[in-house]
N, C-alpha and C positions, 0 to 999 in steps of 0.2 A: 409524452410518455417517458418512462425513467426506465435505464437499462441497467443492474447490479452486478458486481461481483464482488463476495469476501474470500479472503484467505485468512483461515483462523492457524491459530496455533504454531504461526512462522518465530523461525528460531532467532528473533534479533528483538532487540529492547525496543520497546514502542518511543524511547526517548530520540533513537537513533532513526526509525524509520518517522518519524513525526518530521525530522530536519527535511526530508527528500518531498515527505505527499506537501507541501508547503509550498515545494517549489512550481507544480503543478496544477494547484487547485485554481479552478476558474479559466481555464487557459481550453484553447482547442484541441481536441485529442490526436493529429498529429502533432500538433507544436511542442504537445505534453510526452509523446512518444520519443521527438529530437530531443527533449530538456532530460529526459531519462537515460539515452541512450549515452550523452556525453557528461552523464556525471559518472563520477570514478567512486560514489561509496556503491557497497556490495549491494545494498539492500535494493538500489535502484532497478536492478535486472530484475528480482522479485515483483515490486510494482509496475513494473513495465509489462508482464505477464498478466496481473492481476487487470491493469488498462485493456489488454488483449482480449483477454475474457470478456471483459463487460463491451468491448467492441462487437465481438462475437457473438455476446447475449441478446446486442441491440437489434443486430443484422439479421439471425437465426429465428426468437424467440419473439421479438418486437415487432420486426422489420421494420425500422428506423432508419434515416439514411444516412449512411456512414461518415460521408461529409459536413455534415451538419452538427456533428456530435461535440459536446464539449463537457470538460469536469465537471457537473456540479458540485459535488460533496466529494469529498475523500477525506477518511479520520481514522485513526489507530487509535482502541483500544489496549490495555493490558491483557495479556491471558496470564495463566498461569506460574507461577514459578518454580524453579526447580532447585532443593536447597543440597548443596553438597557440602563437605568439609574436606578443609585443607592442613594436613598437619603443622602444626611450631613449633616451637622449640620446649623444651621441658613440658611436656606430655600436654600443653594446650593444642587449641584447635580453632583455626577462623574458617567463618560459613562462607562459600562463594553461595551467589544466586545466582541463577542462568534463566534470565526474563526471556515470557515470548509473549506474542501479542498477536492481535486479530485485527486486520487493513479490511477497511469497505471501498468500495469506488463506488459511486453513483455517477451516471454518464444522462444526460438530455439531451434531445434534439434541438438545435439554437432554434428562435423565432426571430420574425423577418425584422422587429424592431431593437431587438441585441445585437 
């Protein structure tokens, strides 16, 4: 059985938070926990939360055993963007974009031949 959590709508570029779920996918969900905990980009506490959840969804909702659990999937999509302007010089104007995006985690129970 498969345990989820999304967070949609987080406020970082799916390009940035793409580099962290990478480092994580396929791994066991403590080892995925310590590999989160000691990376220094921001986003990583985010997904470290969102691993939580779907720990949480396993244990509560599934009841799955928590030791057994490992990444199957995790992938960021784009959400939304947010166009703003930035003034320049002689009355022009450049656009910032402020991307956010939506993280899935997909968690399984390992089997005895994995």
């Amino acid at each position: 059985m498969e345990a989820k959590a999304v967070l949609k709508y987080a406020s970082v570029s799916p390009q940035k938070a793409r580099l962290v779920v990478d480092l994580i996918r396929g791994k066991m969900v403590d080892e995925a926990l310590a590999t989160l905990d000691l990376n220094t980009k921001a986003v990583s506490k985010v997904i470290s939360t969102i691993v939580q959840s779907a720990v949480a969804n396993a244990e509560n909702t599934k009841e799955l055993d928590i030791d057994k659990l490992y990444v199957k999937r995790v992938f960021v999509d784009a959400g939304p963007t947010q166009k703003r302007m930035r003034p320049r010089a002689m009355g022009r104007g450049n656009q910032i974009l402020k991307r956010s995006s939506h993280i899935t985690v997909v968690l399984e129970e390992q089997q005895k031949g994995r």
